[in-house]
Backbone as a printed PyTorch tensor [residue, N CA C, xyz], in Angstrom:
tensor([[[-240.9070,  225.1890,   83.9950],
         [-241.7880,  224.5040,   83.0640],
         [-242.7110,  223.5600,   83.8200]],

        [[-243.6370,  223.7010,   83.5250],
         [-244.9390,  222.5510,   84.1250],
         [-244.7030,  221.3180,   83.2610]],

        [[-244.3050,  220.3670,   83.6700],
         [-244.0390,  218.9170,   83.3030],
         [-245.1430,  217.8800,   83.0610]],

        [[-246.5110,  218.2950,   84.4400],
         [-246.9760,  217.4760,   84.5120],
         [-248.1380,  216.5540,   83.3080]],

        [[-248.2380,  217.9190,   82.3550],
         [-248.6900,  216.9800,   81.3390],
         [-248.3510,  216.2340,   80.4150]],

        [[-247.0180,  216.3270,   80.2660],
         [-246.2470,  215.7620,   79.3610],
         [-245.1970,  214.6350,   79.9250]],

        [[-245.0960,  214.5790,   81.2310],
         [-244.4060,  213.4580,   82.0110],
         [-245.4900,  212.4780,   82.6250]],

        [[-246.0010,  211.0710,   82.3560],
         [-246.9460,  210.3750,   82.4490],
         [-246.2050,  208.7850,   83.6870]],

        [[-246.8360,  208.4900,   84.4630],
         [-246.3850,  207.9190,   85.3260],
         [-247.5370,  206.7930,   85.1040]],

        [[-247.6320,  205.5270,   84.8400],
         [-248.1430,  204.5140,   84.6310],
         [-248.0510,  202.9710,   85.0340]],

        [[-248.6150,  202.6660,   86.0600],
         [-247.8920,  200.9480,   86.4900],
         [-247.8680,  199.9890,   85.6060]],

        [[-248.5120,  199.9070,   84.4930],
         [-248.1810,  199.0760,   83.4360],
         [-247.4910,  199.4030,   82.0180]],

        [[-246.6150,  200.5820,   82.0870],
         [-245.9290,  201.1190,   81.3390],
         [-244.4980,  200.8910,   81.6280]],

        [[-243.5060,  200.3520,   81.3240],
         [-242.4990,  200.9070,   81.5300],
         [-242.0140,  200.4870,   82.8760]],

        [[-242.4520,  199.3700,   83.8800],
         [-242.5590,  198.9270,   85.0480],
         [-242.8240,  200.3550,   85.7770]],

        [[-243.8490,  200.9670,   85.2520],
         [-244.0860,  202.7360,   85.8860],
         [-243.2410,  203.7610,   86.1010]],

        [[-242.1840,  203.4690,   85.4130],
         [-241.2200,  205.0970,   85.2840],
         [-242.1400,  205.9160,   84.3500]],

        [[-241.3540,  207.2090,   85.0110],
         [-242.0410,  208.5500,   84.1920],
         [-241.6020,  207.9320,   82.8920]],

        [[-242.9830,  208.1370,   81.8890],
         [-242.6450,  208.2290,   80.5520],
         [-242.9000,  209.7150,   79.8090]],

        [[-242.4210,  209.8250,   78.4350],
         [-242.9830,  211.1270,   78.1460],
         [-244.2940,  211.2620,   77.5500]],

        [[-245.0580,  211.5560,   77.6400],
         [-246.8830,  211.3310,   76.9360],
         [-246.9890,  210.4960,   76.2490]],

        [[-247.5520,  209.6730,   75.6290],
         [-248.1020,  208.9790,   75.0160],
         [-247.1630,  208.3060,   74.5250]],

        [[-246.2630,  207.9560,   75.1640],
         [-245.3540,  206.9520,   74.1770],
         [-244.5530,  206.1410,   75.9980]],

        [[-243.3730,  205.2460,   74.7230],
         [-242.7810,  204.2370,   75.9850],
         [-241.7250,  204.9710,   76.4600]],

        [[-241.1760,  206.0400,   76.0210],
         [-239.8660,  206.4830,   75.9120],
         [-239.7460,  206.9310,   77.6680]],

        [[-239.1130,  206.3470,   78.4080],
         [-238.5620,  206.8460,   79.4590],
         [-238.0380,  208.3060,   79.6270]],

        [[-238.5960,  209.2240,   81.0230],
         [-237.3730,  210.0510,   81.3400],
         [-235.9660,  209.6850,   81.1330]],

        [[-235.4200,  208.7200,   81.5240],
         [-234.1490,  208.4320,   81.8080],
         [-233.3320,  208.1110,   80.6710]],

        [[-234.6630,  207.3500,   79.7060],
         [-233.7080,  207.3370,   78.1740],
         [-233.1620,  208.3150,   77.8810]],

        [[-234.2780,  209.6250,   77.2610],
         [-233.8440,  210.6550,   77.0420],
         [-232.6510,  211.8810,   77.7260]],

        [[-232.9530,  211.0790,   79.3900],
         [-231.5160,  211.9580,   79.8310],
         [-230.5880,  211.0950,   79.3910]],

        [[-230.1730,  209.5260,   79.1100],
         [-229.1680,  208.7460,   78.7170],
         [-228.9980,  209.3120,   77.0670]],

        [[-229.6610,  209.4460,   76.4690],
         [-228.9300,  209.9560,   75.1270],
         [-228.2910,  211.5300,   74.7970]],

        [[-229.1180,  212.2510,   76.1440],
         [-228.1110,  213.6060,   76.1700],
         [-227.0940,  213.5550,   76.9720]],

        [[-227.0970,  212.6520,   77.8480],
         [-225.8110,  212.6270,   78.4300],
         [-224.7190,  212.2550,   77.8830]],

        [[-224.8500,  211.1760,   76.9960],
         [-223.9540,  210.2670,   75.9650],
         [-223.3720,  211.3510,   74.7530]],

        [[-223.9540,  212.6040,   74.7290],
         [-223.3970,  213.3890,   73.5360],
         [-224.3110,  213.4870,   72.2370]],

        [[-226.0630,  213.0650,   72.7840],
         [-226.3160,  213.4190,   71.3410],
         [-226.7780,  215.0890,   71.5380]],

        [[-227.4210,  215.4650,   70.4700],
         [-228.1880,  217.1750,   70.7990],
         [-229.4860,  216.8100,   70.9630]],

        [[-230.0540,  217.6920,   71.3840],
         [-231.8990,  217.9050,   71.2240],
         [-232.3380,  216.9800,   69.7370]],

        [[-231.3300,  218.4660,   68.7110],
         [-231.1470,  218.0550,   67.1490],
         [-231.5550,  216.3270,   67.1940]],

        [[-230.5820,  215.9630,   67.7270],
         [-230.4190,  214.5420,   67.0090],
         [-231.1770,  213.6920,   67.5590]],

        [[-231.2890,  214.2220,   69.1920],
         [-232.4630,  213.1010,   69.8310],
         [-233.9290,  213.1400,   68.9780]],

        [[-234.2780,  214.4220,   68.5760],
         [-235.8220,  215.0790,   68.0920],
         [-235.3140,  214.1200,   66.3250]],

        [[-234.4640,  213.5250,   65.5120],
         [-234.5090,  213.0180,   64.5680],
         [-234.5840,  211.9690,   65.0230]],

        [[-234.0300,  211.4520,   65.7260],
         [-233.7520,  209.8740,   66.1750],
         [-235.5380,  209.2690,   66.2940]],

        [[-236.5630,  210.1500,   67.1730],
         [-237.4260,  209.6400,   67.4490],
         [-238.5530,  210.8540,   67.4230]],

        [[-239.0130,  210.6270,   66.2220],
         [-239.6900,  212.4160,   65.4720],
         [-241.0490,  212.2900,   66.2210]],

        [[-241.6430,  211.9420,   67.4170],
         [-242.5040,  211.5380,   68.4610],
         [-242.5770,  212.5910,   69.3440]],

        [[-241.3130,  212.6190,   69.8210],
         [-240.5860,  213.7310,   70.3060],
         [-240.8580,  215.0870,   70.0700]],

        [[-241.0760,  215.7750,   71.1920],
         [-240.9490,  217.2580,   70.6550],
         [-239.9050,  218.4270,   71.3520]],

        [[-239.4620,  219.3920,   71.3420],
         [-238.3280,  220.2030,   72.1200],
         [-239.1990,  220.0610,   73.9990]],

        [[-240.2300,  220.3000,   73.1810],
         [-241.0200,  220.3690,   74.7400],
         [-241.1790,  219.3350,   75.5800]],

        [[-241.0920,  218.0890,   75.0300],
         [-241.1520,  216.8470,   76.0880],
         [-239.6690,  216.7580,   76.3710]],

        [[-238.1810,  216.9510,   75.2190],
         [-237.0100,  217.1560,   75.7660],
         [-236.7900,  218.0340,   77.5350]],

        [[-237.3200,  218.7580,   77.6460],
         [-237.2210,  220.1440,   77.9140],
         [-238.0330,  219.7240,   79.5170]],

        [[-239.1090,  219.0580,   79.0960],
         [-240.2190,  218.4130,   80.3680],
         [-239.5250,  217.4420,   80.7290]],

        [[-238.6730,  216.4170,   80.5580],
         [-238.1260,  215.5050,   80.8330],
         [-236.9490,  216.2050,   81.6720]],

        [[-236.2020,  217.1570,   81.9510],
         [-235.2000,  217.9340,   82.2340],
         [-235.2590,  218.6090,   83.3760]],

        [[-236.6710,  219.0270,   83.3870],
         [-237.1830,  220.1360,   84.4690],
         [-237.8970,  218.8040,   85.5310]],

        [[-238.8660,  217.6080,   84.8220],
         [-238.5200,  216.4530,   85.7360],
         [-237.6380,  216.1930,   86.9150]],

        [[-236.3370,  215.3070,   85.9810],
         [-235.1110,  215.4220,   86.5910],
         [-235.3910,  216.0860,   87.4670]],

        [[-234.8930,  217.5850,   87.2450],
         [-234.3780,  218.3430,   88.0740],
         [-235.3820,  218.6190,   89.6160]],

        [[-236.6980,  218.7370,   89.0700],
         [-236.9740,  218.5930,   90.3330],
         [-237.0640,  217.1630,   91.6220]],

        [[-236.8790,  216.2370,   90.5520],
         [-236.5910,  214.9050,   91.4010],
         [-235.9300,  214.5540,   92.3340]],

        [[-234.3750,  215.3300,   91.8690],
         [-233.2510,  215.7040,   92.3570],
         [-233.1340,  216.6520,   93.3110]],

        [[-234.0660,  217.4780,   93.1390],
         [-234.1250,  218.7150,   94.6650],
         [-234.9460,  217.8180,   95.7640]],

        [[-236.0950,  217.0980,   95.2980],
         [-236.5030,  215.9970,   96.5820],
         [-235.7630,  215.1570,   97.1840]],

        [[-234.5200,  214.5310,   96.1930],
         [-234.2490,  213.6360,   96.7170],
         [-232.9260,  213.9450,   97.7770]],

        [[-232.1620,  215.2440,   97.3840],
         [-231.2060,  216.2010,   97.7400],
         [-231.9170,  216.4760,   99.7500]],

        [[-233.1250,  217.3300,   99.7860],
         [-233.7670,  217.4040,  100.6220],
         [-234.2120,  215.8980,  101.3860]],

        [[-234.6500,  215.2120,  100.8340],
         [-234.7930,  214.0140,  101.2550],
         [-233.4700,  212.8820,  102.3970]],

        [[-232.7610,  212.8170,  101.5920],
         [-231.3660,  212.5700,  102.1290],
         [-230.9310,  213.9210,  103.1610]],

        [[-231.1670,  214.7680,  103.0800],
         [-230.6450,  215.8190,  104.3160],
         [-231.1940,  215.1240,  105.5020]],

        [[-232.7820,  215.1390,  105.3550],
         [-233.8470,  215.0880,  106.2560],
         [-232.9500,  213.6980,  106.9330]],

        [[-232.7940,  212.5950,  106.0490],
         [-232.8440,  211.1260,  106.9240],
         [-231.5120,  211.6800,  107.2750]],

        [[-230.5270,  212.3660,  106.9980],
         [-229.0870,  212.1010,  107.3740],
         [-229.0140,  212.9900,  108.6470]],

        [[-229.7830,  214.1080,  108.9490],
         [-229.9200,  214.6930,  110.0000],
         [-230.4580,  213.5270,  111.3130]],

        [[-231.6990,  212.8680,  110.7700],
         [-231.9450,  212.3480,  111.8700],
         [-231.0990,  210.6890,  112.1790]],

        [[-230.2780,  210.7890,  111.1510],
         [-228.8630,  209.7460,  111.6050],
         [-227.8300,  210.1700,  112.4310]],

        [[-228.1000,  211.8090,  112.1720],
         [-226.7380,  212.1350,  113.0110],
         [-227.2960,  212.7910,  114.6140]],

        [[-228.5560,  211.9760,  114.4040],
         [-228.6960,  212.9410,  116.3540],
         [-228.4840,  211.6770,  117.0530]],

        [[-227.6400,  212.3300,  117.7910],
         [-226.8790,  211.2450,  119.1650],
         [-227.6320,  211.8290,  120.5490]],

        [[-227.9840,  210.6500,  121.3660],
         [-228.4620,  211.0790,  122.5060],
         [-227.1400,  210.8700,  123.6820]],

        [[-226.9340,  211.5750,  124.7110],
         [-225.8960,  210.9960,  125.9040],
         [-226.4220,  210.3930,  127.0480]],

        [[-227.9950,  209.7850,  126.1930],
         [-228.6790,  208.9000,  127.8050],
         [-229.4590,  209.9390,  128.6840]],

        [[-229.1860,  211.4820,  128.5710],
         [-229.9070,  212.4150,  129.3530],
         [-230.9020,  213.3210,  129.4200]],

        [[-231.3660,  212.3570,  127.4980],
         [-232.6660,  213.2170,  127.2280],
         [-232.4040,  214.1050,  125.9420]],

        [[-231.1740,  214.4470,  126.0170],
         [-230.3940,  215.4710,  125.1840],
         [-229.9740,  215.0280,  124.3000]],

        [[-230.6390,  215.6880,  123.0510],
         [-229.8660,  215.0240,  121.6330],
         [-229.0970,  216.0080,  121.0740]],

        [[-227.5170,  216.1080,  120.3220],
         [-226.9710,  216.6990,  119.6770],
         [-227.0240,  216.5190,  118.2190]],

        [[-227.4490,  217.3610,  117.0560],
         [-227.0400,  217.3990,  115.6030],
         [-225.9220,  217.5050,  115.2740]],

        [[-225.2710,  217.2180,  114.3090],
         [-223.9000,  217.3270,  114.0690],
         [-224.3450,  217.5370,  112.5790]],

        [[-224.0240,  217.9580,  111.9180],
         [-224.1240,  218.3990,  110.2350],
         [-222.7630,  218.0450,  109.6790]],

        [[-223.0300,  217.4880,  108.1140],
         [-221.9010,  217.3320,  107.5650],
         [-220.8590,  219.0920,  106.7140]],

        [[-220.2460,  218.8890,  106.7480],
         [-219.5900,  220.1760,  106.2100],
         [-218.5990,  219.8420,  104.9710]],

        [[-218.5520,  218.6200,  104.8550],
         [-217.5790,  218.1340,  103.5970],
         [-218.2020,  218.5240,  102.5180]],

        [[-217.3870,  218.5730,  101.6020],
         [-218.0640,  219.3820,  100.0180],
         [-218.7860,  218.0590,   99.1850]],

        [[-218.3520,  216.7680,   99.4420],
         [-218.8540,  215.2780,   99.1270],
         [-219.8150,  215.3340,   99.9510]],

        [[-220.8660,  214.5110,   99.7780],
         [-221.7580,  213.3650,  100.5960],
         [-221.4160,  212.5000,  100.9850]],

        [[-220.5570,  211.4460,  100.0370],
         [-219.6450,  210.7830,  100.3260],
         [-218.8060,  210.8620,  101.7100]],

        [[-218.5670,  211.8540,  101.4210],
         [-217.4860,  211.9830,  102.5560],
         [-218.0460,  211.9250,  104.2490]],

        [[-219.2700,  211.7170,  103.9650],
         [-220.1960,  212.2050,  105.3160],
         [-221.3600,  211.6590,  105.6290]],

        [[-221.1530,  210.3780,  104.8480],
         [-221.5930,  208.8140,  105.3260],
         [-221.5760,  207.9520,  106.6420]],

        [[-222.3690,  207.4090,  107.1430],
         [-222.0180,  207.4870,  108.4790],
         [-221.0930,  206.1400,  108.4860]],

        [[-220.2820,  206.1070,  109.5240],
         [-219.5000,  204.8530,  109.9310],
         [-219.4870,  203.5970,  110.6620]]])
């Protein structure tokens, strides 16, 4: 889904979080009330502003936020884990734990 017209980024909105078009409603609200257990259903009554499609744009958002930031964190954690031995020579070491957590540096 193409987001970008319906996900609006504004510095005097919202201290500039993505909002959804023309209104105040945060990305993050709307993922906080589906996360909490409401439906589309109930979010789209709660705030009839709303449409399936800004639900839906708000989601595909997210999600790609999350693949930058996924990639993002690789990138810096790779170049945390190159060790030099003084000889010019740097080794990578990659994490292999199924956590991130787990592969934090020390």
């Amino acid at each position: 889904m193409v987001y970008s017209k319906l996900i609006t980024i504004r510095p005097g909105v919202r201290s500039g979080k993505p909002c959804i078009r023309g209104t105040r409603m945060t990305v993050s609200d709307v993922l906080e009330y589906l996360a909490g257990g409401m439906t589309e259903d109930e979010v789209l009554q709660d705030f009839p502003e709303l449409t399936r499609d800004d639900i839906r744009a708000g989601l595909a958002f997210a999600a790609e936020r999350e693949r930058q930031l996924h990639w993002s964190f690789r990138a810096s954690w790779r170049r945390l884990r190159l060790n030099g031995s003084g000889t010019g020579r740097a080794r990578a070491e990659t994490c292999t734990a199924s956590s991130t957590s787990l592969c934090l540096p020390r």
